[in-house]
C-alpha positions in Angstrom: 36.4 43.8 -119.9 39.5 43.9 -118.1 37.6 43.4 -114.8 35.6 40.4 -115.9 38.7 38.7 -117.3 40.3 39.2 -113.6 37.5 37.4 -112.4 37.2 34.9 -114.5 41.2 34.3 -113.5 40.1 34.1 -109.9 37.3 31.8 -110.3 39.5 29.3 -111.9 42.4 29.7 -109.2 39.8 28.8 -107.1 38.4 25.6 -108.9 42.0 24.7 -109.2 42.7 24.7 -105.5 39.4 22.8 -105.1 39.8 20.1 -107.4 43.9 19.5 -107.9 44.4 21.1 -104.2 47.3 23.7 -105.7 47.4 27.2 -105.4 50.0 29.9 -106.7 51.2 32.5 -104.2 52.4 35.7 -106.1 55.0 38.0 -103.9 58.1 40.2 -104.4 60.2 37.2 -103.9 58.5 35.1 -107.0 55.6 33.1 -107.8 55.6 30.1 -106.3 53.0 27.2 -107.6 52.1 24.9 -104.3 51.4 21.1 -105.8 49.6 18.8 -103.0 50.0 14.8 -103.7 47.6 13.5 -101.0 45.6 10.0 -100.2 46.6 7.3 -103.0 48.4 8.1 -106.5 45.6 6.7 -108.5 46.9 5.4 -111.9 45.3 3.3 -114.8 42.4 2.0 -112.3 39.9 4.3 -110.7 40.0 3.9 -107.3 36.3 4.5 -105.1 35.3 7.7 -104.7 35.6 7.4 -101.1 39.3 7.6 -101.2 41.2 10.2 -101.3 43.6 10.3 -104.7 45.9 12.2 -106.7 45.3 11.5 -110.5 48.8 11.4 -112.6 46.5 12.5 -116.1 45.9 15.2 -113.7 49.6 16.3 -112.7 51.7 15.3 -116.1 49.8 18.7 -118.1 50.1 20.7 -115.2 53.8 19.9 -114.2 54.5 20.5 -118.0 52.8 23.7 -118.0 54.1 25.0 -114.7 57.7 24.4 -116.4 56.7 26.6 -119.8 55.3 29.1 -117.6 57.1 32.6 -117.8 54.1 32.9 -114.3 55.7 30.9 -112.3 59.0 31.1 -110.7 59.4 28.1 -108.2 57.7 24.7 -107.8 56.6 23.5 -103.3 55.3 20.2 -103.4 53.6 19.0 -100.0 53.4 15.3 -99.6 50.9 13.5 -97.4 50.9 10.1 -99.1 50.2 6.6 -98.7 51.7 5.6 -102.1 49.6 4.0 -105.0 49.8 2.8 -108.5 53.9 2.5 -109.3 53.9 3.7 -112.4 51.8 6.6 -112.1 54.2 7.5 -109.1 57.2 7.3 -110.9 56.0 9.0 -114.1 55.0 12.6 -111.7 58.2 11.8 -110.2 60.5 11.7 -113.3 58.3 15.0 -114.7 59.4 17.2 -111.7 63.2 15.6 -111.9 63.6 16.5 -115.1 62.3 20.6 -114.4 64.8 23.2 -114.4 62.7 25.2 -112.9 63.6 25.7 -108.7 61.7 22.7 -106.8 61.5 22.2 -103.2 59.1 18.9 -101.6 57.8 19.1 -98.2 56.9 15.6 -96.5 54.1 15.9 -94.0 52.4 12.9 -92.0 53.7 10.5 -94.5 55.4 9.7 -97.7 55.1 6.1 -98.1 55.9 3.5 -100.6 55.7 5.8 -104.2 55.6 8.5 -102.0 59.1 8.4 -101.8 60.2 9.1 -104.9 58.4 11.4 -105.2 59.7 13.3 -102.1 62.7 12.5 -103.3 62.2 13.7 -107.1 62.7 17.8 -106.2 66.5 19.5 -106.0 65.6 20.3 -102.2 63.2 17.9 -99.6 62.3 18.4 -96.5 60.9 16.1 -93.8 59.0 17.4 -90.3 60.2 15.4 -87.4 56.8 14.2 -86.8 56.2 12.8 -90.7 57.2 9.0 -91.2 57.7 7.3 -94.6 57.8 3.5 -95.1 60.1 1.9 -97.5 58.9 -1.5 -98.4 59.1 -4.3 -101.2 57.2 -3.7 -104.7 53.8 -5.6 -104.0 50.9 -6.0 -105.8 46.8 -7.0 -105.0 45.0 -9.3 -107.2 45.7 -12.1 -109.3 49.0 -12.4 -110.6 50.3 -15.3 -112.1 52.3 -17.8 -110.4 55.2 -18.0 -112.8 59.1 -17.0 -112.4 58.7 -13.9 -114.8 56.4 -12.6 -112.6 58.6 -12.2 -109.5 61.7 -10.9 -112.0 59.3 -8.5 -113.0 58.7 -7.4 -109.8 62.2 -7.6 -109.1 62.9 -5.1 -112.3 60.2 -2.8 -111.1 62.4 -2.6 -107.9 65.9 -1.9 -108.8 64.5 1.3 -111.4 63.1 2.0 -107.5 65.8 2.0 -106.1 68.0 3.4 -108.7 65.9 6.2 -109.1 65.9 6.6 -105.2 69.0 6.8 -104.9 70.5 9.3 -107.4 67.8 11.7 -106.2 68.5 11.3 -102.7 71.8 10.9 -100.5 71.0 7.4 -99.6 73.1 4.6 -100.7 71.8 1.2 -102.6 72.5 -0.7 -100.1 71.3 0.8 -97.4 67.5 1.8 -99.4 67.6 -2.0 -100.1 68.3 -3.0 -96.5 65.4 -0.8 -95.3 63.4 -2.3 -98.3 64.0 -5.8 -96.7 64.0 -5.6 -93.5 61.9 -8.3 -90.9 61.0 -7.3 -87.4 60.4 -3.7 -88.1 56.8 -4.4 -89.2 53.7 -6.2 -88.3 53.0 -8.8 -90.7 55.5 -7.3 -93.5 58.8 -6.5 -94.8 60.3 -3.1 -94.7 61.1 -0.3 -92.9 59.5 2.6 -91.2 61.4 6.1 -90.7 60.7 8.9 -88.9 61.8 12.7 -89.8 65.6 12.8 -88.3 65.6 9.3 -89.2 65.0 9.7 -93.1 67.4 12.2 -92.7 70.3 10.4 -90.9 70.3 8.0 -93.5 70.3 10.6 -96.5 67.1 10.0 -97.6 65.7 13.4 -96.9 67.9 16.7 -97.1 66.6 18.2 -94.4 64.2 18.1 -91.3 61.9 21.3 -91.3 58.4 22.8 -91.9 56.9 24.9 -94.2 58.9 28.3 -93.2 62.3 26.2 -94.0 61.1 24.8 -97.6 60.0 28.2 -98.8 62.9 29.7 -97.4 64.9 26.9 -99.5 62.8 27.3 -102.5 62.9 31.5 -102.5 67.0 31.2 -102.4 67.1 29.0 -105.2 64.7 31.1 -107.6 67.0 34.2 -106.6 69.5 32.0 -107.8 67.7 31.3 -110.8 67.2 35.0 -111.4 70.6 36.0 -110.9 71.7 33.1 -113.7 69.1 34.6 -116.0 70.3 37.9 -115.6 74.2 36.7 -116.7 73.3 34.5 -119.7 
């Protein structure tokens, strides 16, 4: 019995990494559960299935349950992102912001638009030098109507963006909102592209690094973590 329920344990590790591409590593140091947000955050619309896409009904259960979990010590999430619905984005990234549990993101090839809070969301974030991440105006594809309200909305929809940014992240206001609006950077567009010592010069990221440096990061807090639970 005890073998078949090990199995059975396996085969669904397995299907997980397959299908949510996250995996739990179990060491001496603790368990760490590795979250992957790749292609488009997919939200209330289903996007082609030739796109690659992270689905938020997906990741809201499983940050919850990663959080409840006496399993799991230590949340790595590894971003390679080109944004997607807003607020599906925001609504993983206010999940893992509000975890106690140790959380360390790792931005590889890009982080864009949502992406960024999201990369932004963890207590630790790394960047490698080679990853990029564009900050840009709230847009949206389709019809819209032409009205005033419409752009204030938009213009709401930014400053929680940017407020959110911000208090997660070492950036100022100001400076997220210059990148946000910036002309000449981009072809055809408004915004800003940065590079990994660039996203960290301006406080955006913590730290430029790979994956060695955000487990380090991540194993050092949940030691932290255990040595807290061992005083209370």
């Amino acid at each position: 019995m005890a073998e078949n329920k090990d199995a059975q344990l396996k085969q669904e590790e397995r299907e997980q990494v397959i299908e949510l591409g996250s995996d739990i590593t179990k060491s001496k140091k603790g368990n760490i559960y590795t979250l992957t947000i790749i292609g488009q955050v997919e939200g209330h619309q289903v996007l082609p299935e030739t796109a690659k896409t992270t689905k938020y009904e997906h990741i809201l259960p499983l940050l919850a349950g990663i959080e409840e979990s006496d399993d799991i010590d230590g949340l790595l999430l590894l971003l390679n992102t080109v944004g997607g619905d807003i607020e599906a984005g925001l609504a993983i990234a206010e999940m893992i912001a509000g975890m106690k549990k140790p959380t360390v993101s790792l931005v590889l090839g890009g982080g864009h638009s949502i992406g960024i809070p999201l990369a932004v969301c963890t207590k630790k974030s790394f960047i490698t030098p080679t990853a990029s991440m564009t900050v840009h105006p709230v847009r949206m594809t389709g019809l819209v109507v032409g009205a005033p309200q419409t752009f204030r909305y938009f213009q709401r929809i930014q400053e929680q963006i940017a407020d959110f940014v911000t208090e997660n992240s070492g950036i100022s206001k100001e400076q997220f909102e210059k990148y946000m609006m910036a002309t000449g950077e981009m072809a055809t567009d408004v915004g800003t592209i940065l590079y990994g010592k660039e996203a960290v010069a301006s406080g955006l990221i913590d730290k430029l690094g790979g994956l060695s440096d955000a487990l380090a990061a991540l194993h050092k807090m949940i030691d932290k973590q255990k040595v807290k639970s061992k005083t209370e």
